[in-house]
LOTIFI-106892 format. One record per residue (C-alpha): residue number from 1; x, y, z. Coordinates in nm, 3 decimals, padded with zeros to 5 digits. Layout:
<recs>
REC; NUM; X; Y; Z
...
</recs>
This chain:
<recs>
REC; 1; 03.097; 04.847; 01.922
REC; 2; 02.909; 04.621; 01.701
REC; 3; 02.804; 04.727; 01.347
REC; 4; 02.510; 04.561; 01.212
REC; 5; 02.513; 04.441; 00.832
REC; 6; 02.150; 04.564; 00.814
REC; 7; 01.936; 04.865; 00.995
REC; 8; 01.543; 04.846; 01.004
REC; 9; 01.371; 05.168; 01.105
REC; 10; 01.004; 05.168; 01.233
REC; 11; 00.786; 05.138; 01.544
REC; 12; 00.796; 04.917; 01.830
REC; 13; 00.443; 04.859; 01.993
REC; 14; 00.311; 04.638; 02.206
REC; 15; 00.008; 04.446; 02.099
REC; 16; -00.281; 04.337; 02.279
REC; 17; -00.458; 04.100; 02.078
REC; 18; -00.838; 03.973; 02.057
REC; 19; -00.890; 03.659; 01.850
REC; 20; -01.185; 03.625; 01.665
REC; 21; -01.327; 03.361; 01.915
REC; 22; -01.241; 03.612; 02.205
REC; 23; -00.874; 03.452; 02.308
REC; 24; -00.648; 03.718; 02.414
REC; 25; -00.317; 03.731; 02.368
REC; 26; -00.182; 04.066; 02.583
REC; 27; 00.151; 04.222; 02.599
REC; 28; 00.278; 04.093; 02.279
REC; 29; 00.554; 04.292; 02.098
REC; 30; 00.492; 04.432; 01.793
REC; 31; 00.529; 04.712; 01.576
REC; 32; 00.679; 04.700; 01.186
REC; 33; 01.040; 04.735; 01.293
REC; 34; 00.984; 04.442; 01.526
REC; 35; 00.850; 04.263; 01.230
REC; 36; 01.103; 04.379; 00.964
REC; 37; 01.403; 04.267; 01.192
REC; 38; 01.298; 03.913; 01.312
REC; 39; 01.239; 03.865; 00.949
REC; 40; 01.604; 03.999; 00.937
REC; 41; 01.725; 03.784; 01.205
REC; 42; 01.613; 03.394; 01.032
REC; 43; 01.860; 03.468; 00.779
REC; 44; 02.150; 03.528; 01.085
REC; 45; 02.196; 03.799; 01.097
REC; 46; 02.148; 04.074; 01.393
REC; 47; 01.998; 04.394; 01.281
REC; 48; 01.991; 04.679; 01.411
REC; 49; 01.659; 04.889; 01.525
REC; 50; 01.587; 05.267; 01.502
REC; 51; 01.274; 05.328; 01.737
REC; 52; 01.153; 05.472; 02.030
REC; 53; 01.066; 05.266; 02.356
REC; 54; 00.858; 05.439; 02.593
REC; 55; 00.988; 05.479; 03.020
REC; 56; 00.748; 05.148; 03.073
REC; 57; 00.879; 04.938; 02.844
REC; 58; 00.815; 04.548; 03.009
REC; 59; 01.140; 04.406; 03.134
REC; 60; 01.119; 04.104; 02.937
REC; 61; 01.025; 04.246; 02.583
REC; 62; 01.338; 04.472; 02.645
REC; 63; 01.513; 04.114; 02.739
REC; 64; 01.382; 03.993; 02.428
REC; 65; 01.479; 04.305; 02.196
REC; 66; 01.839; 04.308; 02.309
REC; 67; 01.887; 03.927; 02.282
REC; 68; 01.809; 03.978; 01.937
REC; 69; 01.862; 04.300; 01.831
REC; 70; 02.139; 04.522; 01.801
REC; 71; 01.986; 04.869; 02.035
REC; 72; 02.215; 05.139; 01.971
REC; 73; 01.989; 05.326; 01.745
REC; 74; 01.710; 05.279; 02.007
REC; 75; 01.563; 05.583; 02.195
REC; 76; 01.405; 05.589; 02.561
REC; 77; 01.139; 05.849; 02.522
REC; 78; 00.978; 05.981; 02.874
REC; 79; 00.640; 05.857; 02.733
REC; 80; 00.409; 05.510; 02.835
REC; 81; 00.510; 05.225; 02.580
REC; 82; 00.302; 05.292; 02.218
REC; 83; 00.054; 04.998; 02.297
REC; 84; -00.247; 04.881; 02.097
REC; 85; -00.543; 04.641; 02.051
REC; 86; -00.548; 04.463; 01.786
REC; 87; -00.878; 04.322; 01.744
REC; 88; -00.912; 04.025; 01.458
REC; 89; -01.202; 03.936; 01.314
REC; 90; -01.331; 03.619; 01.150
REC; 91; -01.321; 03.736; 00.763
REC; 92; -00.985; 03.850; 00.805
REC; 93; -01.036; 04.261; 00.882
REC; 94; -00.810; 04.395; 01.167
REC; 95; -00.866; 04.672; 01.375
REC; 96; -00.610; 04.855; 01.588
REC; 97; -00.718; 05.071; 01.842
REC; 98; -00.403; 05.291; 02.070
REC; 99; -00.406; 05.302; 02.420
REC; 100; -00.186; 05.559; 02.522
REC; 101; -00.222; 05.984; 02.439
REC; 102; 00.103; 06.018; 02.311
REC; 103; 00.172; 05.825; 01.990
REC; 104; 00.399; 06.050; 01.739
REC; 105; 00.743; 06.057; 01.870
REC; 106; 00.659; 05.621; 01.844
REC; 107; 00.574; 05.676; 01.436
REC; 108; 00.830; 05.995; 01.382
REC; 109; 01.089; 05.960; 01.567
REC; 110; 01.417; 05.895; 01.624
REC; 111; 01.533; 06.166; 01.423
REC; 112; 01.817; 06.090; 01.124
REC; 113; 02.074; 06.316; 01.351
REC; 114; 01.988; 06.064; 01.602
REC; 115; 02.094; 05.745; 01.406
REC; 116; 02.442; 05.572; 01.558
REC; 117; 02.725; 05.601; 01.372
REC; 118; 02.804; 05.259; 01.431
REC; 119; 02.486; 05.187; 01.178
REC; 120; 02.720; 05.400; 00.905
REC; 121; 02.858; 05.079; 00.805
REC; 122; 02.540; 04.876; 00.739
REC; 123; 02.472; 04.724; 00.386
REC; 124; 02.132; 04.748; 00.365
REC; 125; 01.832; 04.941; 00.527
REC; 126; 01.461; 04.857; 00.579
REC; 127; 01.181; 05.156; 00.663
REC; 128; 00.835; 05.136; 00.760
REC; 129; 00.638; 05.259; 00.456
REC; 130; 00.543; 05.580; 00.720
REC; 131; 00.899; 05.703; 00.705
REC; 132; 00.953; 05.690; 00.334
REC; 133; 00.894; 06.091; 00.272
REC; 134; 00.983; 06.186; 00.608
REC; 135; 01.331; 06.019; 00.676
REC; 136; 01.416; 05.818; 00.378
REC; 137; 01.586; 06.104; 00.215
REC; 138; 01.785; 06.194; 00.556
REC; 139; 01.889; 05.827; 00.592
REC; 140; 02.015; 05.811; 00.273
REC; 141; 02.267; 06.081; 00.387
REC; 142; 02.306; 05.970; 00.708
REC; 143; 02.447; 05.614; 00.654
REC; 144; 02.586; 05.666; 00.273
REC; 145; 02.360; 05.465; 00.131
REC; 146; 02.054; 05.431; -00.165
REC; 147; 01.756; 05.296; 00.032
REC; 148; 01.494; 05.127; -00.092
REC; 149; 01.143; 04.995; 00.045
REC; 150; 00.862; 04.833; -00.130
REC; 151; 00.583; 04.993; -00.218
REC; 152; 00.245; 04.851; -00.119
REC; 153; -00.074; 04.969; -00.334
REC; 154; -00.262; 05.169; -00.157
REC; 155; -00.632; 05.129; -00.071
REC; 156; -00.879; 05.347; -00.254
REC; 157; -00.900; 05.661; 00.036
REC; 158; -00.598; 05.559; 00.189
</recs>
């Protein structure tokens, strides 16, 4: 089994996006692991994901995560796919609005006991600001290693 030189942990989503001039863009994958690991991926390497994918997952964004993406640490949940607008507007401001009841497991889970071991042997790890206090700790343990994440000012009531 393949062991990826770096693990990003996160979301997947997918995105259904409104343009400011009213273009749509639907059924776009998204989510910050998505993000993390294509970032990941420019520099050749093949990361591997932690997330949860919900029982309708599209076909072809599955196509498109395992082309690119190492999936072992990837978790079929018996949930609808965390999906989202993402509505843009024309000074910049974004606002994402869920579609689906059921969004937690997407943003909590998996679990660290859940991690591969194959992932043991990564050099580096990337987490969604979201699972810094919750997981970060755990991962550490898990896969033998310090983690680090950057850490984004916050905004004022955030």
């Amino acid at each position: 089994m393949d062991r990826p030189a770096i693990v990003c942990v996160g979301s997947i989503i997918i995105d259904d996006i409104v343009l400011p001039d009213g273009v749509t863009r639907m059924g776009v994958l998204g989510g910050g692991v998505t993000h993390a690991a294509a970032g990941v991926a420019v520099w050749g390497e093949r990361p591997g994901i932690v997330a949860c994918v919900g029982r309708d997952l599209p076909e072809p964004v599955r196509e498109r995560l395992a082309r690119d993406f190492d999936l072992q640490g990837v978790i079929a949940l018996d949930a609808p796919q965390a999906r989202a607008w993402q509505i843009f507007e024309w000074d910049g401001r974004r606002t994402e609005i869920f579609r689906v009841d059921v969004l937690e497991p997407f943003l909590v889970d998996p679990q660290p006991e859940q991690v591969p071991a194959a992932y043991g042997a990564a050099r580096g790890l990337q987490a969604a600001e979201r699972f810094r206090y919750q997981k970060l700790g755990m991962l550490d343990t898990v896969l033998g290693m310090s983690c680090v994440t950057p850490d984004f000012p916050r905004q004022a009531g955030a």
